[in-house]
N, C-alpha and C positions, 0 to 999 in steps of 0.2 A: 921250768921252761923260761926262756928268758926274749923278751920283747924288744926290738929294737924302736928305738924313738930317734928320730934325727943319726947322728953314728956312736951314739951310746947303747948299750943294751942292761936292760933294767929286768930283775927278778920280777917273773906276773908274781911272786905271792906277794911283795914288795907292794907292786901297784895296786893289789886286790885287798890290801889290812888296812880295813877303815881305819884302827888305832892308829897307823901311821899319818892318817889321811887328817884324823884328829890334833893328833899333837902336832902336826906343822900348821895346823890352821892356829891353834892356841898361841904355836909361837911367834908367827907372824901380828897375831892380835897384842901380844906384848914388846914383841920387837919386830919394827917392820923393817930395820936395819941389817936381821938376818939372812943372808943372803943364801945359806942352804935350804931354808923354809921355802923363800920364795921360789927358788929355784925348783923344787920339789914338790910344790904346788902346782906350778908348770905344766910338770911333765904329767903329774897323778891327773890333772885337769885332761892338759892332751888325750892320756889313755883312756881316760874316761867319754871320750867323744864330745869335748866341753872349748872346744879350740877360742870361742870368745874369754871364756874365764882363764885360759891357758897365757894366754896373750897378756893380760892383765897382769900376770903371774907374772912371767918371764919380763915383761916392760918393768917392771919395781924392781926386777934381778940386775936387768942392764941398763937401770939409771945408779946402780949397788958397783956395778963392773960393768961398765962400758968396750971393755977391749975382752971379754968372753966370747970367744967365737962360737961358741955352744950356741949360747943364746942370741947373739947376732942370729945366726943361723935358724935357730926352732921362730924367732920374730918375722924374718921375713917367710918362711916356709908358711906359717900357719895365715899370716896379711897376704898372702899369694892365694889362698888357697879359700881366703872368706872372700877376696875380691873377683876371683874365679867364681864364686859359686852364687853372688849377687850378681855378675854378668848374666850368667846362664838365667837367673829368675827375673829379668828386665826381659829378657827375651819373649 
């Protein structure tokens, strides 16, 4: 089955193998210059219902690649969407 994130669509076993989940966290811990780690962080964060730690992710991607419209895109979708959801709790 495959999960759509932003207009990518990503394999759930992909998103659901901690070992994957592991080894980009390791490699970000040795190289935070990787930009496929971060990036994969991201999204495994997003899917994960973690859109603050998602954001984190993806922001270290697009200071990595600033012109990735991926990530432009999943940055301001997920800032849209925690600033959406602290309006509604001020309320």
């Amino acid at each position: 089955m495959k999960v759509k994130i932003g207009e990518v669509s990503f394999e759930q076993s992909f998103l659901e193998n901690e070992a994957n989940f592991l080894n980009y966290l390791q490699r970000v811990r040795y190289n935070p210059g990787d930009l496929e780690a971060q990036l994969a962080l991201g999204v495994l964060h997003e899917y994960r219902g973690r859109p603050a730690q998602a954001i984190g992710y993806y922001w270290s991607a697009y200071q990595l690649d600033p012109h990735d419209e991926y990530i432009q895109n999943r940055l301001k979708e997920l800032l849209n969407l925690l600033s959406r959801s602290l309006a509604e709790k001020k309320l």
